[in-house]
N, C-alpha and C positions, 0 to 999 in steps of 0.2 A: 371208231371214235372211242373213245377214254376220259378218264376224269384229268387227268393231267394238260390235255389237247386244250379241254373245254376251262381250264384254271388258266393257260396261255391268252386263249379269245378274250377271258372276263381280265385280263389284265391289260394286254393291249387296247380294248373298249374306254379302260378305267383310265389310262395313263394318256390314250392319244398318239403314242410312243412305242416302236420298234425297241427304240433305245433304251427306253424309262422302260417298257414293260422287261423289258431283258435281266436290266438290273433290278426291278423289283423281284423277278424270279430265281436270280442269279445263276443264267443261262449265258451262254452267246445268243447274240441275235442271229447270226445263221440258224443255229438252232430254232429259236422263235421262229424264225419265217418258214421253216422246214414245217413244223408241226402245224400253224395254220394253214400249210396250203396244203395236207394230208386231210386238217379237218374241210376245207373249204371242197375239194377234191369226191371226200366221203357223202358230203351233203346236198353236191350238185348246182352249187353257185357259189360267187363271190362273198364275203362276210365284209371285206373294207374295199372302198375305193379309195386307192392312193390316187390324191390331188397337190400335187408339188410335194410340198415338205408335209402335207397335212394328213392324216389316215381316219375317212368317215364311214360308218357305218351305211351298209348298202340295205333295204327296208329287211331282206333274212336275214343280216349280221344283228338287227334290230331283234327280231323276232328271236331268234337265237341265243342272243343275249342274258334276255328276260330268263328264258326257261336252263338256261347256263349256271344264272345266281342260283336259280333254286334246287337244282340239281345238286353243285354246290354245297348247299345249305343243306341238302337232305342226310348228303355224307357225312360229313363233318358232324350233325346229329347222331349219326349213327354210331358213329366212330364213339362218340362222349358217350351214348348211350350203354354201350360198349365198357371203354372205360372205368365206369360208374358202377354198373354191376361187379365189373371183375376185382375192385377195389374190395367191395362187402364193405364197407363204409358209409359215410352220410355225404363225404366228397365235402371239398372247401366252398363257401361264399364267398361274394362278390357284390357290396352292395352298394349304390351311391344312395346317403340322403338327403334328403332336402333339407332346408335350415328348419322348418317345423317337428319334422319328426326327429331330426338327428339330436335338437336338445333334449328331444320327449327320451328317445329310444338311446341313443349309441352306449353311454356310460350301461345300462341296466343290463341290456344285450351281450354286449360284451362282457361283463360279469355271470352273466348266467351259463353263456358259453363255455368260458374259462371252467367255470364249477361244475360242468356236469356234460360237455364233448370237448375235454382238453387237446384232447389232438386233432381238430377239426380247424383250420386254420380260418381265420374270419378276417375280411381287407375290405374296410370304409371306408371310401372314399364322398369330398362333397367338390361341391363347387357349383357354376353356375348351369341352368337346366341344359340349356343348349350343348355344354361340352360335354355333359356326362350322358344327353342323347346320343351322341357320337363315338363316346364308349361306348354305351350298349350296343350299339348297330354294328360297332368292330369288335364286340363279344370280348372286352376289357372287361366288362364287369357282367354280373349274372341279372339284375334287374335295378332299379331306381324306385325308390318310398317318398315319394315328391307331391308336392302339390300341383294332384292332374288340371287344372284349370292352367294351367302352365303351357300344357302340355296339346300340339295338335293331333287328334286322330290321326292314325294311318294304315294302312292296310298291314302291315310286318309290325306292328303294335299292336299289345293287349295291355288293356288298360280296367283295372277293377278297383271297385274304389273300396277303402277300412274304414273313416272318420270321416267326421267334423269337428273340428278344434274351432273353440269362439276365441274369435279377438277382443284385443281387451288393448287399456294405455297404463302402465305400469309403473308407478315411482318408489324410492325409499320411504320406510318410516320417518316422519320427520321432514319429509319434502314440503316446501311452504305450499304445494297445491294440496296436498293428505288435509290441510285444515280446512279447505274450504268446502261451505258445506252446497256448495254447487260450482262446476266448475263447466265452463265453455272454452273448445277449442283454441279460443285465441289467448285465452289463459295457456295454455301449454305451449303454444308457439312463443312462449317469453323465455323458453328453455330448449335445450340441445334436446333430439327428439332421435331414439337410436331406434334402427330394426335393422334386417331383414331384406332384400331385393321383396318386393311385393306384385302379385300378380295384378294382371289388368284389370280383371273385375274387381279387385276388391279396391283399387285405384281408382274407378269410379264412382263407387260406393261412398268411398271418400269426399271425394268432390263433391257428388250428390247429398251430402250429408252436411257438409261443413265450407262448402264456398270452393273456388279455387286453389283457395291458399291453403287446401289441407291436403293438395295431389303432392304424395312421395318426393315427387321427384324435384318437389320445390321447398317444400318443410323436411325433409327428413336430412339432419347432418354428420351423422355416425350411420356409414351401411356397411353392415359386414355378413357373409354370408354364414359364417359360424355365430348361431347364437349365446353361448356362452361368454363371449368377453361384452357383447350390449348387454347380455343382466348381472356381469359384473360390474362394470361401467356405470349401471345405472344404482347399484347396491352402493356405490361409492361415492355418487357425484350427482347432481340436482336434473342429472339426463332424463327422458322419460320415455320409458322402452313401446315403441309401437308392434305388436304382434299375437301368438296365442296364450290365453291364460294359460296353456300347460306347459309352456316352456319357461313361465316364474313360477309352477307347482311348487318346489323347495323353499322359495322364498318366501312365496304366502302362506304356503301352511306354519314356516314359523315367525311371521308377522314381520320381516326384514320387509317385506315389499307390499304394498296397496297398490288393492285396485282402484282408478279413478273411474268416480258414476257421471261420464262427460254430459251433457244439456244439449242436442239429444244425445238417446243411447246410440250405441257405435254398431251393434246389431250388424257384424258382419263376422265373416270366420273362414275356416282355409280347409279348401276339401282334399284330401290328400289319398294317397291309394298307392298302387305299384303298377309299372310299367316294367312288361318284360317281353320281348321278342317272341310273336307268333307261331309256335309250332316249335319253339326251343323245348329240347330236352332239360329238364330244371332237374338240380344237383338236390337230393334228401332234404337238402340242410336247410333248403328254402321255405319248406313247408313248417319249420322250428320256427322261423321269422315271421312268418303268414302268422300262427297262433300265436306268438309273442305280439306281434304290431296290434293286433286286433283285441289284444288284454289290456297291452301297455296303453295303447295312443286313445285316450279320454280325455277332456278338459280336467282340470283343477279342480 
């Protein structure tokens, strides 16, 4: 038995497919079928039963499987581990962030990177949680700084949390709501309301808070997952940005932007942390982003 044997099984497994796994390895399938029945052979039973066109795992091929991934995974750690050392470097990052922290962090980060590990390549990636869990899981990227309430436990996830970022509703100087000197939710629903995808709970919280007609998903009409153009957007136009105080830091500290004191208070916030693959070997560089995130990501 081999690592190459047990990369055929976990492919075949994966694909369903003689065919597909072939080309996913870019073997012949002769090949393919030679090497599982060497492995099937070594281990003393069947791993698939062919059922017409279909190929199912037989309850070993099951069993097998399992401990296949992680075998797997343990090389391939190895290998990076490897790697890494032999560079004497801090090695490149890989980071998806969420739309909270990526306003808070990406511009500062990347600047500080730039000025002081130039040759340290750094590649941010966003988008929505679920697609950038599926890069991690295919080790696209090195871990995700997202808002864990997002996020499901799972066994091949470590999940630790950095912050709390309060939420807040955010207009221009000079927005006719900045004058009033109380202001209730249905006042703000008389205007374009920009954020953010926002998590379940705090989607609750909402409704709980403010009726029906304050759930996301029926008030909110600018969503974009990069927050920079909603507090551009909102610096320009009578929008009113729903998410963390610290993602309008710049603009409140030089009074372009108020905060609105909503009837009641809004008294909800985004917990946010890192999600990275259990038992991955992590690249230097990570641990730069660990004490950076945990400086940076404060409220306003």
């Amino acid at each position: 038995m081999n690592l190459r044997q047990l990369e055929h099984f976990v492919a075949l497994a994966e694909t369903g497919s003689f065919s597909r796994a072939a080309l996913r390895l870019h073997v012949t399938q002769p090949a393919l079928s030679r090497s599982i029945q060497q492995l099937e052979a070594e281990l003393g039973g069947a791993l698939v039963d062919r059922v017409g066109k279909r190929n199912e795992l037989t309850p070993l091929g099951g069993e097998v499987l399992s401990r296949a991934r992680l075998i797997g995974f343990q090389a391939s750690e190895l290998k990076r581990a490897g790697e890494l050392l032999a560079s004497g470097g801090i090695g490149e990052i890989r980071i998806g962030f969420g739309a909270g922290p990526g306003a808070v962090l990406t511009v500062p980060f990347m600047r500080m990177m730039a000025a002081t590990h130039p040759r340290t390549r750094v590649v941010v990636s966003r988008g929505a949680v679920e697609a950038q869990l599926r890069a991690l899981r295919a080790r696209e990227i090195d871990g995700l700084l997202i808002d864990i309430r997002s996020v499901v436990p799972a066994s091949d996830l470590r999940i630790e949390h950095v912050a709390d970022l309060r939420g807040a509703f955010l207009c221009r100087r000079g927005h006719p709501l900045a004058r009033l000197k109380e202001v209730r939710f249905a006042d703000v629903l008389r205007f374009p309301i920009a954020s953010s995808p926002i998590s379940a709970e705090v989607r609750r919280l909402l409704v709980h808070r403010y009726g029906p007609h304050a759930d996301p998903e029926l008030c909110t009409t600018i969503v974009c997952e990069d927050v920079a153009p909603l507090i551009e957007t909102t610096l320009t136009t009578d929008a009113v940005f729903l998410g963390t105080a610290a993602a309008g830091r710049d603009g409140l500290a030089s009074g372009d932007l108020v905060e609105l004191a909503l009837t009641p208070a809004l008294s909800a916030s985004g917990t946010f942390g890192f999600v990275t693959l259990a038992g991955r070997t992590e690249a230097p560089a990570m641990s730069l982003l660990r004490e950076f995130a945990r400086e940076h990501l404060r409220d306003a």
